[in-house]
N, C-alpha and C positions, 0 to 999 in steps of 0.2 A: 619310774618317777624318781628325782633326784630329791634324797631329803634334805638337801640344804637350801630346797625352793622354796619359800612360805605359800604359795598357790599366786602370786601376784605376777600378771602376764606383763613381759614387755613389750613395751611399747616403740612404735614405728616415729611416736612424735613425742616431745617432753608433754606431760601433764597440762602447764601452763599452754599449750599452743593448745591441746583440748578444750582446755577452759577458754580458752579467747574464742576459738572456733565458735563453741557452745555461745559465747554472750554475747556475738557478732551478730550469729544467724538470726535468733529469736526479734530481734529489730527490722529486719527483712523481712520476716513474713518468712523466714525456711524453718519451720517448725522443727521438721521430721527433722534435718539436720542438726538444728539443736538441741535436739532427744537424745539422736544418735553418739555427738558429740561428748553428751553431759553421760551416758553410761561408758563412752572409750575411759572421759577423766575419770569416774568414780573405780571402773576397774583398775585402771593407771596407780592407783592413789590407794587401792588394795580392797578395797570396798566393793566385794565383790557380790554382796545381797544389794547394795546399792546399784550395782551396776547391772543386776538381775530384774531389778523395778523401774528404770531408765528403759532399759532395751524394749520390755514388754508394753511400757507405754510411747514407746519408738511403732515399736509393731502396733500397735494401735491404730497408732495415729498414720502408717502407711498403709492400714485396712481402707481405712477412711478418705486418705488421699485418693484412692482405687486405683484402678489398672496402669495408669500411667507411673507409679510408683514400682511398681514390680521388680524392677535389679536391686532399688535400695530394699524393698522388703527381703529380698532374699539377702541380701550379705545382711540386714537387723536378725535376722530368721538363723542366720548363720552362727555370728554371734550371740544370739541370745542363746541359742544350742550351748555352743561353748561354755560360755559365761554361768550359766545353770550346774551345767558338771562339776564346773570346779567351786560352784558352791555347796552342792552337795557332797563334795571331795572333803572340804573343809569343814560342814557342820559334822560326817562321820568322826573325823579328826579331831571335833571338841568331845565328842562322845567316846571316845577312843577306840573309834572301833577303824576297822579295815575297811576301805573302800577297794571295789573291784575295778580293776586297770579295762 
């Protein structure tokens, strides 16, 4: 792990197209993607407990959508994995303690 990283992942799109994704969909009727969306920006934006409580009600709410959800539940399922690590990366970190690689 490189210590000059604060734990903020980059990103594939600016913040701002997240956030637009995100207040687009929710007007459509694409929930799940506007979950999705609104945990990319919070992680984007460094907010990574934020983007830990996005994801999980992303995952939810593709529990719910059911089976025909299933590729978007796996990349939420994917990222949520991710997203969790590196928050527990980071509360070790306020604790000062060592987190295992």
């Amino acid at each position: 792990r490189d210590v000059a990283v604060t734990g903020v992942q980059t990103c594939a799109l600016p913040i701002s197209a997240w956030d637009a994704l995100a207040s687009s969909a929710r007007p459509l009727g694409l929930t799940l993607r506007a979950l999705q969306a609104g945990a990319e920006a919070a992680w984007a934006r460094g907010d990574v407990v934020g983007a830990v409580d996005r994801f999980r009600a992303a995952q939810q709410e593709a529990r719910r959508q059911g089976p025909q959800q299933y590729q978007e539940a796996a990349i939420i399922e994917s990222r949520l994995r991710e997203a969790d690590t590196e928050r527990r990366r980071w509360l070790a970190e306020q604790r000062g303690e060592r987190f295992p690689e």
